[in-house]
C-alpha positions in Angstrom: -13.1 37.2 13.3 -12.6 37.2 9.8 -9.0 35.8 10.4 -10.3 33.2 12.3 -12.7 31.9 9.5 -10.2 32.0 6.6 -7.8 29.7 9.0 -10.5 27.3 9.9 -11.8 27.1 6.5 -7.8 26.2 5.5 -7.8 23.8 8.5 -11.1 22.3 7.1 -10.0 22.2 3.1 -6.4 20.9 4.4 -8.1 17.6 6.6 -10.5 17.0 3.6 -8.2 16.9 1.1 -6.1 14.7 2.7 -8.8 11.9 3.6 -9.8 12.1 0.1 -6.6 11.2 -1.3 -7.3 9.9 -4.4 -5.2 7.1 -5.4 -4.7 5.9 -9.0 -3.1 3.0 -9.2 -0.7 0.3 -6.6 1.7 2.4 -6.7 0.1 4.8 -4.7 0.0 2.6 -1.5 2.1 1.3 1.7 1.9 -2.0 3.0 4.1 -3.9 5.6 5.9 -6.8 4.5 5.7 -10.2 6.6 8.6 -8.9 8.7 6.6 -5.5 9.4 8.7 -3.5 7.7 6.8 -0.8 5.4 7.1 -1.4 2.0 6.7 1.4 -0.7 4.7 -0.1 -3.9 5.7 3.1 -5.9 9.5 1.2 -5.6 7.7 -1.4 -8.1 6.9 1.3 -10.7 8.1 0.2 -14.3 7.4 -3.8 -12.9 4.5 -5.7 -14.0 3.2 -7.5 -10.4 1.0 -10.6 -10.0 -0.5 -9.2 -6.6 -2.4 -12.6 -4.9 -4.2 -13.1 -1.8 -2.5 -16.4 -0.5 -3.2 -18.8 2.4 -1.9 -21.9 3.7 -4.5 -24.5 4.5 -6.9 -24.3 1.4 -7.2 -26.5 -1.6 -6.0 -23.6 -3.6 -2.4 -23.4 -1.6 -0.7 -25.7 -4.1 -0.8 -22.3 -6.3 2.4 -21.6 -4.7 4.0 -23.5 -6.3 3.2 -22.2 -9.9 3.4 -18.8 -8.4 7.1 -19.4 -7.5 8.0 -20.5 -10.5 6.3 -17.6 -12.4 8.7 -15.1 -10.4 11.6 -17.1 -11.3 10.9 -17.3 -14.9 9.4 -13.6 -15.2 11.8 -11.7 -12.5 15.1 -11.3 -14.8 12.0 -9.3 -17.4 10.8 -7.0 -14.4 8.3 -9.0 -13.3 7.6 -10.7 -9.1 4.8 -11.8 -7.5 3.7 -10.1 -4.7 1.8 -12.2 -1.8 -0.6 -11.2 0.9 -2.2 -13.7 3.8 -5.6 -13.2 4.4 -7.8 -15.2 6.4 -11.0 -14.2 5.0 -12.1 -17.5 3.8 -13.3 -20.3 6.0 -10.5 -19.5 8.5 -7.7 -20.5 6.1 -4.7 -17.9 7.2 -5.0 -18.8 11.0 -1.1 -18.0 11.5 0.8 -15.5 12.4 3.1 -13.5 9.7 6.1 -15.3 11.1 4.3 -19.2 10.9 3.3 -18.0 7.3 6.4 -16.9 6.1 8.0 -20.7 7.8 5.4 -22.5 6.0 6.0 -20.9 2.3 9.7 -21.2 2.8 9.4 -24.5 3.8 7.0 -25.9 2.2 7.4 -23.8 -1.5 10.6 -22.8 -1.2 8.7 -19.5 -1.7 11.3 -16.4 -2.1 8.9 -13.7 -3.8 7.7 -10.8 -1.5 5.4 -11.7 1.1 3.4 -9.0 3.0 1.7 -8.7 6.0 -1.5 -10.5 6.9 -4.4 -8.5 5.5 -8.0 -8.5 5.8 -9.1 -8.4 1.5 -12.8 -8.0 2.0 -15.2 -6.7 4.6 -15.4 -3.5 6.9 -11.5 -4.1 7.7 -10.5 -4.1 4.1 -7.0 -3.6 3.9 -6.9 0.1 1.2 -5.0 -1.7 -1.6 -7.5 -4.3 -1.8 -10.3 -1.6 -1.7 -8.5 -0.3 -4.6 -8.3 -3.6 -6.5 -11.6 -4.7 -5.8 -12.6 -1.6 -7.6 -10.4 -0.6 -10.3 -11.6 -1.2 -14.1 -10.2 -4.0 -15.8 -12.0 -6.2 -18.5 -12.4 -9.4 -16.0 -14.3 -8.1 -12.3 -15.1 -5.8 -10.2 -16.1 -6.4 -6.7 -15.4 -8.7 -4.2 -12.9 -11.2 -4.1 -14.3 -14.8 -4.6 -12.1 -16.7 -2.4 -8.2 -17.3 -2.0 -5.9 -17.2 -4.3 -7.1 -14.6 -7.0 -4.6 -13.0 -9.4 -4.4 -9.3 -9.9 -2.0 -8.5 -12.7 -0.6 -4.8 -12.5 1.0 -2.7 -15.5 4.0 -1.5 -15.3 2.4 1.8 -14.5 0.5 0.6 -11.4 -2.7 -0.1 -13.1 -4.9 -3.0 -12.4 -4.8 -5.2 -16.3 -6.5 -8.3 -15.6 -7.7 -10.2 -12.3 -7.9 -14.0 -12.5 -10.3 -16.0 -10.2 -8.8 -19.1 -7.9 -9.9 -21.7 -10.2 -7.2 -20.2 -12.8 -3.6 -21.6 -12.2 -0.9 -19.0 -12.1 0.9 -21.1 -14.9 -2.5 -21.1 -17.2 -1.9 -20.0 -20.6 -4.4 -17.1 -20.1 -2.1 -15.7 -17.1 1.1 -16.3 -18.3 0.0 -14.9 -22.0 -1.2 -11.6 -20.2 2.3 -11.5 -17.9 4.3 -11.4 -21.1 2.5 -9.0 -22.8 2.2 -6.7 -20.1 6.3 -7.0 -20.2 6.5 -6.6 -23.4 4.0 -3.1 -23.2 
């Protein structure tokens, strides 16, 4: 009997350790890129990322282009933007990950990283965007406003700054924040 306690006590300790993973910064995470391939974030440890949540028929989906150019200038320094569909916001991400990925390339020439389609808010909030929502930084916490909000991440994983929609990815505030983040 006592045998039998002591291993489901184990059992119990191993399955609620593991669902309380705690996770400290992106690099902690998984996600599958817009070809469904898993993607590793730790392989971006020593990179600073702009992580945004992108979509293709809002006023905000000019942004790509600024974000493109960011990764061009930045990505010889250590630096890419990371994108992520959702289609949280008045139904703006209808697509599927292979129409996205057409449209960016297409229409923005877009070469960064593009992931998956993701839910960022709500019950079906993809982890990372749990994460980001949540992490301390001197900007927000909570939910995401709408598309296109910038999360800047240290080289060591760490949230740094998040930047609403209304803030162009080539604003001086963003771009200010991307080079000192290189430079740290």
């Amino acid at each position: 009997m006592k045998t039998l306690l002591t291993t489901l006590a184990l059992a119990a300790t191993a399955t609620f350790s593991f669902a309380d993973e705690v996770r400290e910064s992106v690099h902690d995470y998984e996600v599958k890129d817009i070809e469904g391939k898993e993607v590793d974030l730790s392989d971006y440890k020593g990179k600073v990322l702009l992580i945004v949540n992108v979509a293709s028929k809002c006023g905000a989906t000019p942004q790509y282009g600024p974000l493109q150019m960011l990764d061009l200038k930045y990505g010889k320094d250590g630096f890419a933007v990371i994108g992520f569909p959702a289609n949280n916001y008045g139904g703006q991400e209808p697509g599927s990950n292979e129409e996205i990925a057409e449209f960016c390339s297409k229409n923005y020439e877009v070469t960064f990283p593009m992931m998956a389609k993701v839910s960022v808010k709500g019950d079906d909030q993809a982890p990372l965007f749990q994460y980001l929502t949540s992490a301390d930084n001197p900007d927000k916490k909570g939910a995401i406003g709408w598309n296109f909000e910038k999360f800047l991440i240290g080289k060591d994983g760490k949230l740094l700054r998040r930047f609403a929609t209304r803030v162009q990815p080539d604003d001086s505030s963003v771009t200010e924040a991307i080079e000192a983040a290189i430079k740290g």
